[in-house]
C-alpha positions in Angstrom: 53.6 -8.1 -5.0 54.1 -10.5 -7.4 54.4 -14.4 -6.0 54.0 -16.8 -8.5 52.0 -17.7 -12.2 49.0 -18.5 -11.9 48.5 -19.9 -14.9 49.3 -19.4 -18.5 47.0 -18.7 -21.2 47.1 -20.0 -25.0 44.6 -19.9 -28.0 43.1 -22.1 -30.5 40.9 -22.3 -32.7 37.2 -22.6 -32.4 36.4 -26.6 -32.1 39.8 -27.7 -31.4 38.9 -28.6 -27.8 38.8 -32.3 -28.5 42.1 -32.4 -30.1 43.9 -30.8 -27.6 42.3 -32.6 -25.0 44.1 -36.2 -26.0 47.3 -34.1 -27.0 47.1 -32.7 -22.9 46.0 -35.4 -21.2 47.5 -38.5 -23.0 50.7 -37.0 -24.9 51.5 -34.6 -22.3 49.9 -36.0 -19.0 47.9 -33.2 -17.9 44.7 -33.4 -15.9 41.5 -31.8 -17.5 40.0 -29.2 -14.8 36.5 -27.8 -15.1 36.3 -24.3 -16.0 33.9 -22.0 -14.4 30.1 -22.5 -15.9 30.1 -18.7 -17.7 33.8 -19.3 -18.6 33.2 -22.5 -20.5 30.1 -21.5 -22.3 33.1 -19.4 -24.6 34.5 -22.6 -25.5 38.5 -24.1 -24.4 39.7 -26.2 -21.7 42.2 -25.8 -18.7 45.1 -28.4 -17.9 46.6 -28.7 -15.2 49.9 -31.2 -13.9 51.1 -30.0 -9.9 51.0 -26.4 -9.2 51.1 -25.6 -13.3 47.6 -25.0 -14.8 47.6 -24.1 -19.0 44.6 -22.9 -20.2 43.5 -22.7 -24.0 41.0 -20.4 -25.1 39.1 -20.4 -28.1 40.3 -17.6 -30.6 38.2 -16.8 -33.6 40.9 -15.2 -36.2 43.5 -18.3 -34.2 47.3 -17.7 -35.5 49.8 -19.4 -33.5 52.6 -17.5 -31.9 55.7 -17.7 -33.8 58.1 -16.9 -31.0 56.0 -16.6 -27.6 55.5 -19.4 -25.9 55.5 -20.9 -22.3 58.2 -22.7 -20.3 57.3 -25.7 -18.5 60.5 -27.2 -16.6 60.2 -31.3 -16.4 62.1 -34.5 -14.5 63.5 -36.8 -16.8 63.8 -34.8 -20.3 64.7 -37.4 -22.4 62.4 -40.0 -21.3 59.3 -37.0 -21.5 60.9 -36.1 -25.1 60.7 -40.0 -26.5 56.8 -39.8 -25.1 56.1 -36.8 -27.1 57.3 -38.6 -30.0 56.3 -41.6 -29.4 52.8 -40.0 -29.7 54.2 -38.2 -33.5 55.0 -34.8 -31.9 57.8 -33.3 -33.4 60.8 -32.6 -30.8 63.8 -30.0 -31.6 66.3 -30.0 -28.7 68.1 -26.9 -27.8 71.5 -26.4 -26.4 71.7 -22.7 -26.3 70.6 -22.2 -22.7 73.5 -22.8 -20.2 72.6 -24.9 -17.4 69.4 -26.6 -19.0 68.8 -29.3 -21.1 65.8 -27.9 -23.6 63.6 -28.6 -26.1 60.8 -27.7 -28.2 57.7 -28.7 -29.5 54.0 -28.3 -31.2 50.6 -28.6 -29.8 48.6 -29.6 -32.5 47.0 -26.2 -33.4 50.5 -24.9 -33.4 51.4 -23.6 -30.1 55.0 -23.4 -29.1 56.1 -25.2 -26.6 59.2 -25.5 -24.5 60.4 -28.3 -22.2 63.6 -28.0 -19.9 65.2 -29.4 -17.3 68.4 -27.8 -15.4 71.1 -29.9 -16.1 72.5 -32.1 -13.4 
């Protein structure tokens, strides 16, 4: 049976690994975690923050997903929106979810990314 994600995986491009590691870490404020020896000889790097680990692995024909992306629920939305853009991420808010307050943005290789929060 099914109990919980593990983890969720997206791609980027080959040599990308810095850049995504100071969008992460310092824009989102995720912690770097070591990948397995024969896993990181392919190139990528795994975040994680609590109990919610992303992982980004290298794809050599990359194309960001247009529509698919991963949900990653927050505390204090506004104040966590105002750091992405403090750091010049784009963020596109989203009232079409009942219940949530939601928004979107950009890694910077493109990934999709959604931020909500249920609404008090």
């Amino acid at each position: 049976m099914l109990v919980s994600v593990d983890h969720v995986q997206l791609a980027a491009p080959p040599g990308s690994e810095d850049l995504l590691r100071g969008y992460y870490t310092a824009v989102l404020g995720m912690t770097e975690i070591p990948k397995p020896p024969v896993l990181a000889a392919r190139g990528g790097c795994w975040f994680a923050a609590g109990p919610v680990q992303l992982h980004l692995g290298v794809e050599a024909d990359f194309r960001p997903a247009a529509k698919a992306h991963p949900g990653l629920r927050v505390r204090g939305i506004e104040a966590y929106a105002a750091r992405l853009e403090s750091h010049g991420a784009k963020v596109v808010w989203d009232d079409n979810l009942p219940g949530h307050r939601r928004f979107y943005s950009q890694d910077p290789v493109g990934n999709r990314l959604e931020f909500l929060e249920p609404s008090p």
